[in-house]
C-alpha positions in Angstrom: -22.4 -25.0 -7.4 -19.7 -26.0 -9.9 -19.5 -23.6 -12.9 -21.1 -25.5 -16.2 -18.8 -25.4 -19.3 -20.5 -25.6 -22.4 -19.2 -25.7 -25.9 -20.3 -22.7 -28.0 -22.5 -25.6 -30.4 -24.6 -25.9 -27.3 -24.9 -22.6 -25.7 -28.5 -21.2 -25.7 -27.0 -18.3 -27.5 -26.2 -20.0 -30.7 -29.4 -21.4 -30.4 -31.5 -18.2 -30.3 -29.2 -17.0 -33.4 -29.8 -20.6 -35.1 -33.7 -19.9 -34.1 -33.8 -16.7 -35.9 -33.1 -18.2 -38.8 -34.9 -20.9 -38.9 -38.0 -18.7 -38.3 -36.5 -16.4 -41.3 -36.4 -19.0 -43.8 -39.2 -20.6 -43.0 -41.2 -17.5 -43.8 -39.4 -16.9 -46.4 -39.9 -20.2 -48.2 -43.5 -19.4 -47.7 -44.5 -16.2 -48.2 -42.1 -15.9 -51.3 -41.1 -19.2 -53.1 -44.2 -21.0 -53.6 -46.2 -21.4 -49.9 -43.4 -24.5 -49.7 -42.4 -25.6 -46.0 -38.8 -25.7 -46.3 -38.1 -26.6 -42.5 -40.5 -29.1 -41.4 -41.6 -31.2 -44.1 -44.5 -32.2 -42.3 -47.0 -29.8 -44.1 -44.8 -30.7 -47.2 -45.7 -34.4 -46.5 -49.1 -33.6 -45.8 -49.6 -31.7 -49.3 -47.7 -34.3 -51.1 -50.6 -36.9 -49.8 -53.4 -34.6 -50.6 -52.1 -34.0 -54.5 -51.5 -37.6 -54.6 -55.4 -38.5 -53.8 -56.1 -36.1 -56.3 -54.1 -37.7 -59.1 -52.2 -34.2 -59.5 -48.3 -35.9 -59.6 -47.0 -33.4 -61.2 -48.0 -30.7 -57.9 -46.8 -33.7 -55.8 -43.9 -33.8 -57.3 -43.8 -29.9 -56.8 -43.7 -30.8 -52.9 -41.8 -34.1 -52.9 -38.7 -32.6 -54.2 -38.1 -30.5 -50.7 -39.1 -33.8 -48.8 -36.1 -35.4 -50.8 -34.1 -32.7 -50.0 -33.8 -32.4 -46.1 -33.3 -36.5 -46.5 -30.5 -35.6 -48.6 -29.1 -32.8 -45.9 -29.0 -35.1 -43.1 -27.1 -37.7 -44.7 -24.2 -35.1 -46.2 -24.1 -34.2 -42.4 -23.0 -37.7 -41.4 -20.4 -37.9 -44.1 -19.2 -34.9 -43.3 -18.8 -35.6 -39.8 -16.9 -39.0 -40.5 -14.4 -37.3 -42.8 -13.9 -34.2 -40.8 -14.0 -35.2 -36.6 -11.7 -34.8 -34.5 -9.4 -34.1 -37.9 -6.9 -30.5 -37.4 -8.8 -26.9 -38.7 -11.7 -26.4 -39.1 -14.4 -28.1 -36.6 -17.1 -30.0 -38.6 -20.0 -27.8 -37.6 -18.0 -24.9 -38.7 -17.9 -26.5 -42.1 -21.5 -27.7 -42.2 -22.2 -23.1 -41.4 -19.8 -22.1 -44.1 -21.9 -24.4 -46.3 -24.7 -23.2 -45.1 -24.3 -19.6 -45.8 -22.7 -20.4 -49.3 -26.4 -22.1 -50.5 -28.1 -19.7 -48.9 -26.4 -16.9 -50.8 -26.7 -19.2 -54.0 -30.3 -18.9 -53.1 -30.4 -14.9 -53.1 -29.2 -14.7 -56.3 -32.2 -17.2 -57.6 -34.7 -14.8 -59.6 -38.5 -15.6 -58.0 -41.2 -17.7 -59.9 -40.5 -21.1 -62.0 -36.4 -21.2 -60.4 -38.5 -21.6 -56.8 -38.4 -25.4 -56.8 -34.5 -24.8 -56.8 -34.3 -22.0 -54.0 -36.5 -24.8 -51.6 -34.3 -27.4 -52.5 -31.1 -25.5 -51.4 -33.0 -24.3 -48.4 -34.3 -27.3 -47.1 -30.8 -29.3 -47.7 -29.8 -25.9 -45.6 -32.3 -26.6 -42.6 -31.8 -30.2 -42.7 -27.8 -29.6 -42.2 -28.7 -27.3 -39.2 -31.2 -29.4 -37.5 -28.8 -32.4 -37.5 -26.1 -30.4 -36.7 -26.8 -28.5 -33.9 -29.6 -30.6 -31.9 -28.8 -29.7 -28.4 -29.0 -27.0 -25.9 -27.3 -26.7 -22.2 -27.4 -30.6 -23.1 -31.1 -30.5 -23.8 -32.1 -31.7 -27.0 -33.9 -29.1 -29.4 -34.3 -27.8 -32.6 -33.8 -24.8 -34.5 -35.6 -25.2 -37.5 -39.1 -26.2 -36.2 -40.9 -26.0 -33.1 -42.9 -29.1 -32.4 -40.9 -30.6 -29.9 -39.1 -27.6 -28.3 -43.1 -26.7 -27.5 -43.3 -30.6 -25.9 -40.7 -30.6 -23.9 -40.7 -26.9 -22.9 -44.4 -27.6 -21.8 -43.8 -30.3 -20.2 -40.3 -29.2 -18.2 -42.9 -26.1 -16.5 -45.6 -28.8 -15.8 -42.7 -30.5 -13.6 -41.4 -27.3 -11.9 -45.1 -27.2 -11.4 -45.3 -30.2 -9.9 -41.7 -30.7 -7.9 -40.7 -26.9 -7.5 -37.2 -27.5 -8.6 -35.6 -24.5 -10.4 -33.8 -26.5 -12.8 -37.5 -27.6 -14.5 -38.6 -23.8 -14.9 -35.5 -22.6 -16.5 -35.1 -25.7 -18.9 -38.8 -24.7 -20.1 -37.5 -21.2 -20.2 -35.4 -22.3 -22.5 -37.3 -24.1 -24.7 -39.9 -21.2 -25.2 -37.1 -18.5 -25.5 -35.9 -20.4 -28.4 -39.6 -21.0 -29.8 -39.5 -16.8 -29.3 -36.1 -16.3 -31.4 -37.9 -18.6 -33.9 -41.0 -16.1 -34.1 -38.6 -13.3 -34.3 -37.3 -14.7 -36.8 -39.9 -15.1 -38.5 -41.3 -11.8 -38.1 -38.3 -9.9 -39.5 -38.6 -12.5 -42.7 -41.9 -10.9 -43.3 -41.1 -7.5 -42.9 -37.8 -7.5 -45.1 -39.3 -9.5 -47.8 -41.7 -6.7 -48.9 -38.7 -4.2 -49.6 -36.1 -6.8 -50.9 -37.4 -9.8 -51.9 -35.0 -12.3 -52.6 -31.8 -10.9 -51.3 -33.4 -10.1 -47.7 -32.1 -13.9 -47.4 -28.6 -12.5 -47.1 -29.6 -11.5 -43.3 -29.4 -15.1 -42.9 -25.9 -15.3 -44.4 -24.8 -12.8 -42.3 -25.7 -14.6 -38.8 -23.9 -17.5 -40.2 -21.0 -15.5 -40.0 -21.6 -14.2 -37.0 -22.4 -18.1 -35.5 -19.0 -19.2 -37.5 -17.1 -16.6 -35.5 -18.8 -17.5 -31.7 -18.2 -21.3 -32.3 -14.1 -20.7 -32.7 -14.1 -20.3 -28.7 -15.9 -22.3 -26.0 -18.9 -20.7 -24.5 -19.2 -20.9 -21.0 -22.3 -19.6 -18.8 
C-alpha cells in the first residue's frame, strides 16, 4: 500500500497535543475564571438566553462577550491566512501558535476575580484561532477545542466498520475517540494543576505551543 504523507498540521499527533489543550483550557476557563465556556460557546449561548428571559443584561452581557470573541478569532484567522500563504518564513499556522501562546501567557499574568471577563476573552479568541486553524486529521475533519462532532463522526465511522468490516472505518473512529481522550487528559491535568498554581498552571499550555511550533517546521509522515 503506498505510504501516506501527511503534513505535520494534520498528523494525529498534533492533534492529540492540540486536544490537550483544549481540554486544559476549557477547564480552566471553568473551574477558575467565572464557570465561562471558553471553547464551545454553546453553553455560553445557552446562558446568554437564559439571563436574557430573566431581564439580567448585565450577566448576559457577562457571557456575550466570549461569544463575540471566538467570532472575532475566526475572522483574524482568515486575514491572516490571506496576508501570509504561500508568502516566504514563517507558515501561517505557525503564526496563528506563536499568537496563541503569547495571549495565552498574557492570560497568566491576569490576577483572578473582576479581570476574568478579560482572561475568557483572550482565551476564546485563542480557541477560536485553533479550531479554524487546524480542522483536520489524516484528512478527517475534527476539532480540538470541543468534542461534539469528533463523538459524531467517531461513532458513527465504528457503526460502519460495524456494518462493512473495513479496517479503514475502525481506525478513523479510533481516531476520533483518541483525540476525544487527549481532550479529557487535558482536561484532567487542568484540574489538578489549578489547585497548586492557579493562574500560571496556563503556562503548561504555552509550553505545548512550543512544542507544536517546533513539530510543524518538518512534514509528518506516518
Amino acid at each position: 500500500m503506498k505510504e501516506e504523507r501527511l503534513q505535520m498540521s494534520e498528523s494525529f499527533l498534533l492533534a492529540a497535543i492540540l486536544a490537550i489543550v483544549g481540554g486544559f483550557l476549557d477547564a480552566y476557563s471553568y473551574l477558575l475564571r467565572g464557570h465561562v465556556f471558553a471553547n464551545a460557546q454553546t453553553g455560553n449561548i445557552v446562558l446568554l438566553g437564559v439571563y436574557l428571559q430573566k431581564g439580567d443584561f448585565s450577566k448576559a452581557l457577562y457571557y456575550f462577550v466570549p461569544i463575540s470573541a471566538f467570532a472575532l478569532g475566526v475572522v483574524l484567522v482568515e486575514i491572516i491566512k490571506k496576508l501570509f500563504k504561500g508568502k516566504p518564513g514563517l507558515h501561517w499556522r505557525q503564526r496563528i501558535v506563536l499568537l496563541e501562546l503569547f495571549l495565552l501567557f498574557v492570560v497568566a499574568m491576569i490576577p483572578c476575580g473582576n479581570a476574568n471577563v478579560i482572561a475568557n476573552v483572550l482565551i476564546s479568541f485563542v480557541c477560536a484561532m485553533q479550531v479554524e486553524t487546524f480542522r483536520r486529521v489524516h484528512q478527517h475533519p475534527f476539532t480540538s477545542t470541543m468534542c461534539t462532532g469528533n463523538l459524531r463522526s467517531g461513532t458513527e465511522s465504528f457503526y460502519q466498520y460495524w456494518q462493512t468490516g473495513e479496517i479503514k472505518f475502525r481506525d478513523k473512529g479510533f481516531k476520533y475517540y483518541g483525540i476525544i481522550a487527549f481532550f479529557i487528559f487535558g482536561a484532567v491535568i487542568g484540574a489538578f494543576l489549578i489547585q497548586p498554581f492557579g493562574r500560571y498552571s496556563i503556562l503548561l499550555c504555552c509550553f505545548l505551543l512550543i512544542v507544536s511550533v517546533i513539530l510543524m517546521i518538518k512534514e509528518y509522515r506516518m
